[in-house]
TIZAFI-576512 format. One record per atom (N, C-alpha, C, O, CB): residue in one letter; z negated, y negated, x. Coordinates in steps of 0.001 Angstrom, whole numbers, padded with zeros to 6 digits, always signed. Glycine has a CB too. Layout:
N
AZYX;...
***
This chain:
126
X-044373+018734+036656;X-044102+017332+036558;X-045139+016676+035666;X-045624+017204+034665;X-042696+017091+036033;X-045442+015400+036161;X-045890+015097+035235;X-045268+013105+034623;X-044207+012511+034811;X-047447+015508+035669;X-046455+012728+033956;X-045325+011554+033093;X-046570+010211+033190;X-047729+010137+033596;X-044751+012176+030814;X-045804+009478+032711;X-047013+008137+032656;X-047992+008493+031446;X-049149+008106+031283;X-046214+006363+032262;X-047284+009266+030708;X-047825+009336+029089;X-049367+010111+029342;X-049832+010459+028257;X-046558+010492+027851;X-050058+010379+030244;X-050734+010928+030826;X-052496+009907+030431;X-053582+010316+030020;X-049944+011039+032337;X-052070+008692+030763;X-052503+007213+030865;X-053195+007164+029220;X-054205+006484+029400;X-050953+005944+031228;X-053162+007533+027750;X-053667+007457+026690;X-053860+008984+026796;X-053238+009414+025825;X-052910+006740+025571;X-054441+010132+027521;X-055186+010920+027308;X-056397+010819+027947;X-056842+010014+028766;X-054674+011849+027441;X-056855+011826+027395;X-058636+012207+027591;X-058618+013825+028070;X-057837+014735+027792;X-059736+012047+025760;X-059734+013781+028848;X-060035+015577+029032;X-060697+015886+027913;X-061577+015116+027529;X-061052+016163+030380;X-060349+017267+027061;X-060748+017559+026840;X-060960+019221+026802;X-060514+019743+027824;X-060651+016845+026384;X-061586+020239+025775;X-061343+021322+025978;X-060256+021895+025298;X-059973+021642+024127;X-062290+021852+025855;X-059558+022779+026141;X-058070+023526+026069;X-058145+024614+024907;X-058518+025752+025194;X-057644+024372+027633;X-057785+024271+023549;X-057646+024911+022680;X-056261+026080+022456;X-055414+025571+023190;X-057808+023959+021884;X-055975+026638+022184;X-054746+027717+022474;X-054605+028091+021317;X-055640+028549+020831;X-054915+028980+023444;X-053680+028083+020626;X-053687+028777+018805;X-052286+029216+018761;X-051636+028227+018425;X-054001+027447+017224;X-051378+030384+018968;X-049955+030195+018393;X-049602+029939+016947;X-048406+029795+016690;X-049264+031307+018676;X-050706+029846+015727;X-050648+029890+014413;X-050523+028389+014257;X-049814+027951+013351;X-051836+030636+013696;X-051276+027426+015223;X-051465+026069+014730;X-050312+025175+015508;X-050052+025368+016695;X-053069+025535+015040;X-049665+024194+014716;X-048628+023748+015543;X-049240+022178+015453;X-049626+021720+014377;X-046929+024104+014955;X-049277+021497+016562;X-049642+020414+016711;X-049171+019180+015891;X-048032+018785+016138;X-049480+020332+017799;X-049720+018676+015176;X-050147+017367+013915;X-049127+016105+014650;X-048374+015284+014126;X-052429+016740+013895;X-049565+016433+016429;X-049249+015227+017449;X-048617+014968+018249;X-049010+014237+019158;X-049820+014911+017992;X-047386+015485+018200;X-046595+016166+019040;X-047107+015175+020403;X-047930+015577+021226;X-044844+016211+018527;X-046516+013952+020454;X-046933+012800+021496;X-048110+012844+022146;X-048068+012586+023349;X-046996+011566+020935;X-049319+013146+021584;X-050792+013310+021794;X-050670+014440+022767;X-051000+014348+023950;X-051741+013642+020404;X-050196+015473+022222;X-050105+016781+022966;X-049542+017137+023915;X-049774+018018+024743;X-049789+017526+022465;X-048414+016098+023735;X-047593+016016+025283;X-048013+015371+026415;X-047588+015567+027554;X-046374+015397+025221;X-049374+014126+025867;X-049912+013616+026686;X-050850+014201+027638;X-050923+013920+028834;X-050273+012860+026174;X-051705+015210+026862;X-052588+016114+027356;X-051763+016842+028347;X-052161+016915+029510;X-053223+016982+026291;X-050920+017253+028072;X-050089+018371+028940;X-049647+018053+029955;X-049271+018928+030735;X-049032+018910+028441;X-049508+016204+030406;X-049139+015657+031544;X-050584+015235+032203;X-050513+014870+033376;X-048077+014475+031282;X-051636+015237+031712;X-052539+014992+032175;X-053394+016152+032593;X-054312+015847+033355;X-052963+014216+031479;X-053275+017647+032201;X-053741+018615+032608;X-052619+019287+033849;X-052775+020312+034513;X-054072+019404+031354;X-051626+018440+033869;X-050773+018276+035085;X-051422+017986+036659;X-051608+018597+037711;X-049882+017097+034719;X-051622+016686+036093;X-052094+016002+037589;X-053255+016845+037826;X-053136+017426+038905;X-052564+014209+037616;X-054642+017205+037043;X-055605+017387+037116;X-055788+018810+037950;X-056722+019234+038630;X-056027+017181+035926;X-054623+019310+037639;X-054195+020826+038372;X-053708+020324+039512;X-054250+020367+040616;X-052995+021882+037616;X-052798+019902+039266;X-052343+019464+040751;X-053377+019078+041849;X-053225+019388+043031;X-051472+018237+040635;X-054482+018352+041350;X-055479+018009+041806;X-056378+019180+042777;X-056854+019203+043912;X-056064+017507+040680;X-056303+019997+041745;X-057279+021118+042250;X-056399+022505+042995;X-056822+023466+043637;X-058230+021689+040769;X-055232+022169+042647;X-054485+023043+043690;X-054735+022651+045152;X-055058+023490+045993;X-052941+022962+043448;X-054585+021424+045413;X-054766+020796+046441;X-056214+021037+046953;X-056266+021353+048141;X-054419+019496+046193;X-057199+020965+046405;X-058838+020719+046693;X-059007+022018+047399;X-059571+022147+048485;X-059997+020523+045211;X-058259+023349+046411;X-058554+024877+046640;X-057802+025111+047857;X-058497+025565+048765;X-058076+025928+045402;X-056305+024890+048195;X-055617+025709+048562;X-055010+024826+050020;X-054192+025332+050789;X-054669+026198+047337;X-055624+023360+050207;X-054731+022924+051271;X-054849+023254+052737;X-054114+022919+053666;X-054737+021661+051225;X-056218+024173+052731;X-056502+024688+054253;X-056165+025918+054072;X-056889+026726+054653;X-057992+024585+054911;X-055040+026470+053270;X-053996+027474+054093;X-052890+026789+053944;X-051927+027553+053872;X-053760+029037+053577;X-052557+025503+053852;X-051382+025146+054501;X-050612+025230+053273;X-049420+025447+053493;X-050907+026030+055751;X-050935+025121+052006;X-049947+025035+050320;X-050663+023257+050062;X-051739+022662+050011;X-050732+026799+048443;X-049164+023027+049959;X-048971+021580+049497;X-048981+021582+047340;X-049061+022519+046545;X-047037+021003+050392;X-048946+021157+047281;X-049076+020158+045786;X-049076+019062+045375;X-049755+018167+045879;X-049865+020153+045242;X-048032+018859+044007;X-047640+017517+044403;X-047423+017462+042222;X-047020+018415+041554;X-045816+017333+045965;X-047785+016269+041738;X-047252+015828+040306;X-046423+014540+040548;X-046504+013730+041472;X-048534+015509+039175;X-045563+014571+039413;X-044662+013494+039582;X-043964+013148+038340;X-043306+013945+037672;X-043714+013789+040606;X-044171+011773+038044;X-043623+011262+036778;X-041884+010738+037051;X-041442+009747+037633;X-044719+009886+036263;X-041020+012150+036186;X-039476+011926+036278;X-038759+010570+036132;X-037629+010284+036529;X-038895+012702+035282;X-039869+009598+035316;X-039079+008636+034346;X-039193+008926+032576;X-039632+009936+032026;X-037412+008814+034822;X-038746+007915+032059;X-038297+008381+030892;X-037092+008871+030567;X-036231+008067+030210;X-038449+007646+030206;X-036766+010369+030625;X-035664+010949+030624;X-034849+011613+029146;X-035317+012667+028714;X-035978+011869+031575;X-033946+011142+028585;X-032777+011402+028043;X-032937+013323+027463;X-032223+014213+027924;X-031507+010957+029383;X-034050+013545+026384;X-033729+014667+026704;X-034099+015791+025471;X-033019+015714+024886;X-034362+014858+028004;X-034699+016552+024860;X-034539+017130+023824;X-035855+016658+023333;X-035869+016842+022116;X-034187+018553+023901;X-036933+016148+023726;X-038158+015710+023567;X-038293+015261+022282;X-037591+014250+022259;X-038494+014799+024457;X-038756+015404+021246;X-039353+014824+019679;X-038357+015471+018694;X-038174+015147+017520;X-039307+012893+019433;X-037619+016656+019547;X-036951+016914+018133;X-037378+017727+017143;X-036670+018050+016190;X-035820+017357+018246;X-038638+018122+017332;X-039054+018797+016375;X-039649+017879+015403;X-039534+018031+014187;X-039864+019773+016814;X-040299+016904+015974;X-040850+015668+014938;X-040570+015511+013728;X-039622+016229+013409;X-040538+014493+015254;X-041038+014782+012751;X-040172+014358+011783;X-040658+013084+011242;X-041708+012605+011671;X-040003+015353+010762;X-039915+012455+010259;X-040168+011028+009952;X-039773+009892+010944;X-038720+009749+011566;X-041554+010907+009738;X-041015+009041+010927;X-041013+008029+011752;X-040997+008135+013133;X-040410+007368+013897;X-041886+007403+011485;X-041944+009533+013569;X-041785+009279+015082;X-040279+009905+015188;X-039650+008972+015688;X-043076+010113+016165;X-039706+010578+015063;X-038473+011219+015054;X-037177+010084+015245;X-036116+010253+015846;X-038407+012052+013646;X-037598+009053+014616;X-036431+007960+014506;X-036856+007226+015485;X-036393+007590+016566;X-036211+007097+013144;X-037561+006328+015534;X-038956+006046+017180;X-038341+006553+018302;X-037723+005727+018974;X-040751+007115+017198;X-038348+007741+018697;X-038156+008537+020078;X-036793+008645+019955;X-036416+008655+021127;X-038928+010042+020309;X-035640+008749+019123;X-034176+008732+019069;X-033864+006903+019399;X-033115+006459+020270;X-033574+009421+017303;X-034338+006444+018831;X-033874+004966+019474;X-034824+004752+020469;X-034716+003550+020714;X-033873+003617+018424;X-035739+005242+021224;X-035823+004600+022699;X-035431+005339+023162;X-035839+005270+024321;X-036892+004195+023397;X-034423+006652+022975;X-034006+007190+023950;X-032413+006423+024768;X-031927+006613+025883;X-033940+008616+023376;X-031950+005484+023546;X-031394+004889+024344;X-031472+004136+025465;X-030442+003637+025917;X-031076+004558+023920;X-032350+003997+025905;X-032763+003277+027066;X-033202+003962+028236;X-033190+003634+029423;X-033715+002483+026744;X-033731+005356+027427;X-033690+006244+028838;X-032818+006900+029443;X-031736+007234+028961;X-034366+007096+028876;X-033346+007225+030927;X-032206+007540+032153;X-031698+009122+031776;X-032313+009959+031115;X-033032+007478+034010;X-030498+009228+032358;X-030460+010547+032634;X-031176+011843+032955;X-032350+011914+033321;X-030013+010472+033197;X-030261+012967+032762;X-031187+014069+033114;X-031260+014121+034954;X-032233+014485+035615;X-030504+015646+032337;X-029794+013594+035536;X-029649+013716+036995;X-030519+012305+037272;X-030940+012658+038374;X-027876+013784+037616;X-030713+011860+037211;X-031868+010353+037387;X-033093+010865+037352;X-033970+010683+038196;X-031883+009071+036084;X-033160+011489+036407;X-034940+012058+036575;X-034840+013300+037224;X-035906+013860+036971;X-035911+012394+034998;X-034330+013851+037741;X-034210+014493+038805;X-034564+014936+040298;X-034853+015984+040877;X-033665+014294+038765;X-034330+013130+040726;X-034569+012520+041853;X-035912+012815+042522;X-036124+013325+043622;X-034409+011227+041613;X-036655+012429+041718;X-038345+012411+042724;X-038616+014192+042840;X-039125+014754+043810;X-040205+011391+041476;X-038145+014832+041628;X-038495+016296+041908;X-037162+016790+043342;X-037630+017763+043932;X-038272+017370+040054;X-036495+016595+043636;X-035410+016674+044555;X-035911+016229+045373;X-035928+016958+046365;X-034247+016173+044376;X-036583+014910+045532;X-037147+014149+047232;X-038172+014902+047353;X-038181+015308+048515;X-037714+012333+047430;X-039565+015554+046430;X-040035+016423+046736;X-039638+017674+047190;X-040187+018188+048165;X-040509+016435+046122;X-038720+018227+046568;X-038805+019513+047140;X-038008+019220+048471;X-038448+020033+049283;X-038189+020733+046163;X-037104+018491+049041;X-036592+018058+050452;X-037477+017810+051543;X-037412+018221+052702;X-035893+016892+050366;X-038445+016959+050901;X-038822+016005+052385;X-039927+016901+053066;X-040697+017503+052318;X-039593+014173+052049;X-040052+017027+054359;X-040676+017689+054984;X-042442+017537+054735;X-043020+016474+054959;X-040117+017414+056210;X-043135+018745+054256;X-044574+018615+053768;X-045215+017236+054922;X-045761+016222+054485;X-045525+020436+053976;X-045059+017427+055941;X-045463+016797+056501;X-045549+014730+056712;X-046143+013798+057254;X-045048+017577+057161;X-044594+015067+055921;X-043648+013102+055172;X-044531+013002+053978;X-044325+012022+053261;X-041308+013084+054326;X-045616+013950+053572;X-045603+013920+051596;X-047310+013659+052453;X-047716+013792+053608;X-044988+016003+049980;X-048087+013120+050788;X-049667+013410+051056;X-049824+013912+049795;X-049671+013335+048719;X-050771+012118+051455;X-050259+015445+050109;X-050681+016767+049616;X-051448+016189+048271;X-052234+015260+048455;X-051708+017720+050795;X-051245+016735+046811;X-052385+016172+045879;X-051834+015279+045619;X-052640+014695+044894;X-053729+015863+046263;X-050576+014398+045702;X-050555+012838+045410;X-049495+012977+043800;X-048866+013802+043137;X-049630+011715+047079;X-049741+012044+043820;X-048814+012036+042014;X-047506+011058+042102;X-047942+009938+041836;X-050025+011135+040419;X-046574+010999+042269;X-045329+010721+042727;X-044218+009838+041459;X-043598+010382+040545;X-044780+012257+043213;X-044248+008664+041732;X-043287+008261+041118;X-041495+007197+041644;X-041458+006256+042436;X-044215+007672+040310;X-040587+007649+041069;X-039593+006953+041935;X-039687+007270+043241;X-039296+006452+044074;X-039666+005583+041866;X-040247+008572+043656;X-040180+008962+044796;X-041248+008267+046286;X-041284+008377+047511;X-038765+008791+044853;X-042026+007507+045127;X-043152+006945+045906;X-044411+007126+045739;X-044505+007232+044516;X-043138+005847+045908;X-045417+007228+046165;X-047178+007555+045737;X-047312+006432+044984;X-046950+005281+045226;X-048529+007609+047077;X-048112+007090+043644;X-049104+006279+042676;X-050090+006863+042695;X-050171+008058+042979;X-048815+006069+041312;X-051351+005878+042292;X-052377+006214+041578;X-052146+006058+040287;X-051863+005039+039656;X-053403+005622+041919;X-052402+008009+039681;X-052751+007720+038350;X-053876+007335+037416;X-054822+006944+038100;X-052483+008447+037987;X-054082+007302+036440;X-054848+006311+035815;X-056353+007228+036464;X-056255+008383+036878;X-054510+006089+033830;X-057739+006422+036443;X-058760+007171+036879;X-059524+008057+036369;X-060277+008645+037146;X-059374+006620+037210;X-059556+008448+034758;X-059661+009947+034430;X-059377+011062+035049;X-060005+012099+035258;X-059120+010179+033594;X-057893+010525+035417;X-057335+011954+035963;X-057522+012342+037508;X-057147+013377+038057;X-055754+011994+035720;X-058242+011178+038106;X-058849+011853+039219;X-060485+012900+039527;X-060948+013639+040395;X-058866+010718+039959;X-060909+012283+038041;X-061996+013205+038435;X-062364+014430+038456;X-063458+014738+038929;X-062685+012995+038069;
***
């Protein structure tokens, strides 16, 4: 899956540390939706002439354990807009119409929101 939060990242190179725990939690989550699509991307480029579909898709803003490791300000931040976000069965949906609708209804590579094609931001196409 991936998320809008995708939109304030950058490519960069994929650092891996289990010792270092991220400064950014938000930053990092952004990267992680954006090395989403970018895969998704290239699943598609590699693999669609044997007939494997691929697909990213932003759930929504969903209701869900996200920032609890945080602390301080963003911690209080992400607990009050979570009131406003949807459910866990609401964000659900577009991963459900994906995995239903016949490959042939979908366009392979596309990034999916509310169960409809977006373009995501243009970093992440290249």
């Amino acid at each position: 899956m991936s998320v809008q939060k995708h939109i304030g990242s950058q490519v960069i190179q994929v650092q891996i540390s289990a010792s270092k725990k991220s400064a950014n939690t938000v930053a990092a989550y952004s990267k992680v939706k954006l090395y989403n699509i970018l895969f998704t991307n290239e699943l598609k480029n590699r693999f669609e002439s044997y007939g494997i579909s691929a697909y990213s898709l932003h759930p929504g803003a969903v209701r869900t354990a996200f920032g609890a490791e945080t602390s301080g300000i963003a911690k209080g931040i992400i607990r009050l807009t979570q009131l406003f976000f949807i459910s866990p069965k609401s964000g659900a949906q577009t991963t459900i119409f994906l995995a239903k609708t016949p490959a042939s209804k979908l366009r392979n590579g596309s990034y999916y929101v509310r169960k409809k094609t977006k373009v995501p931001h243009l970093h992440c196409l290249e």
